[in-house]
C-alpha positions, 0 to 999 in steps of 0.5 A: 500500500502506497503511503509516502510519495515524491512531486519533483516538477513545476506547477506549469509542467502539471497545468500543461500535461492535464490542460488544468485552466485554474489553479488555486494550490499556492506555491509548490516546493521544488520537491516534496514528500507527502504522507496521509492526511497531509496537503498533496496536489491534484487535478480536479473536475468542479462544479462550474466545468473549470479543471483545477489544479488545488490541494487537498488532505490525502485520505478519503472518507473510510467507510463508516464500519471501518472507523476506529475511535472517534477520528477519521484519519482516511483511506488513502488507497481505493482498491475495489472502487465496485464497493458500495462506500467507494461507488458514491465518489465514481462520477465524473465530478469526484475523479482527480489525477494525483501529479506524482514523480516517485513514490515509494513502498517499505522493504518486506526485509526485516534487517532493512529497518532502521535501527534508530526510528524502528521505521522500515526503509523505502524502496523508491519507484518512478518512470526512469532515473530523470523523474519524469512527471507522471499520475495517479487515477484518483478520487476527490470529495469534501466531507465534514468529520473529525479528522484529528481528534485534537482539532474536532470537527470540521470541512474537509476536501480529501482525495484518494487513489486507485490500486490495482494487482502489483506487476512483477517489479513491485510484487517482490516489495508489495505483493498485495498491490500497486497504484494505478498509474497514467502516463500519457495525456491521453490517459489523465483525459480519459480518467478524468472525463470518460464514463465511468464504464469506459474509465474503469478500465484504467484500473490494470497493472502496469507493464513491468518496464513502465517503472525503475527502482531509483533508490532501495535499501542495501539488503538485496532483493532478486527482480525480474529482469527489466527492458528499457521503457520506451514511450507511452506503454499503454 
């Protein structure tokens, strides 16, 4: 499950790859890490047609039956969008894309944990060694709730992001699952405008060449053999 991701590109780069006409995120850092329930960019559908490029929590409502205590901290992963919590968020009007230039998952390696925070370290993941920018499919909605309990309640705007089944390349890290990735405009088009029976589909496993490891812990794990990706691979 992807907890932790990496932004290394510019506002611009973002408004013109998802053609966002309105843009009310504030300034963005030359590179940030984003953890749950913290501010991470998206690219929104709105009420008045216009595609905005905002910040948002990351953590979408969890469903009710799963809420431990008496805050919401979020789901940030959306693996069975057929579930009936998740079905409400499905519309065009909810779908975001999530810019993304890395993200990263925890080693399944006991001996990769670090000796001081007790925290297992990262194996980071992108397109290739320059970070190119690339999105997640994703889910947005405002919701009032408690989110900390320190705070109490109040109006929240959330967004979440797909999984789906992991490829080869990750399966060895996180055999449970991947984020759904978009990497050409065509397909952050696709996802944010298509019915909901066309865009579904988006929801598949990327080709095992259509990410690199860029950063890992020492300990050493036996991958598939990689090929050079080469253009769009969808």
């Amino acid at each position: 499950m992807c907890n932790l991701y990496n932004i290394t590109t510019t506002q611009e780069a973002v408004r013109q790859w998802a053609r966002t006409l309105r843009d009310i995120s504030g300034n963005l850092e030359p590179s940030l890490d984003v953890y749950p329930n913290q501010p991470g960019l998206v690219v929104r559908n709105t009420m008045d047609g216009e595609r905005e490029l905002a910040k948002l929590l990351w953590g979408l409502p969890t469903p009710p039956e799963r809420v431990k205590g008496k805050a919401d901290y979020g789901t940030t992963n959306v693996r069975n969008p057929q579930y009936s919590h998740w079905q409400q968020f499905v519309g065009v009007e909810n779908r975001c894309v999530v810019p993304v230039t890395s993200f990263a998952e925890p080693s399944p390696t006991v001996s990769d944990r670090d000796p001081e925070t007790g925290i297992q370290r990262n194996y980071w993941f992108a397109r290739n060694d320059n970070l190119p920018l690339f999105f997640f499919a994703g889910f947005w909605t405002r919701w009032q709730g408690v989110r900390k309990v320190k705070d109490g309640p109040g109006d929240f705007e959330l967004y979440a992001f797909m999984t789906t089944k992991p490829n080869n390349l990750i399966t060895p890290i996180h055999e449970k699952a991947m984020p759904v990735i978009l990497t050409t405009p065509e397909e952050t088009e696709q996802w944010l405008t298509a019915p909901w029976a066309e865009a579904r589909h988006l929801q598949r496993t990327a080709p095992d060449e259509a990410l690199v490891i860029v950063d890992k812990p020492a300990t050493q794990i036996k991958f598939p053999k990689q090929t050079p990706a080469q253009g769009s691979l969808f």
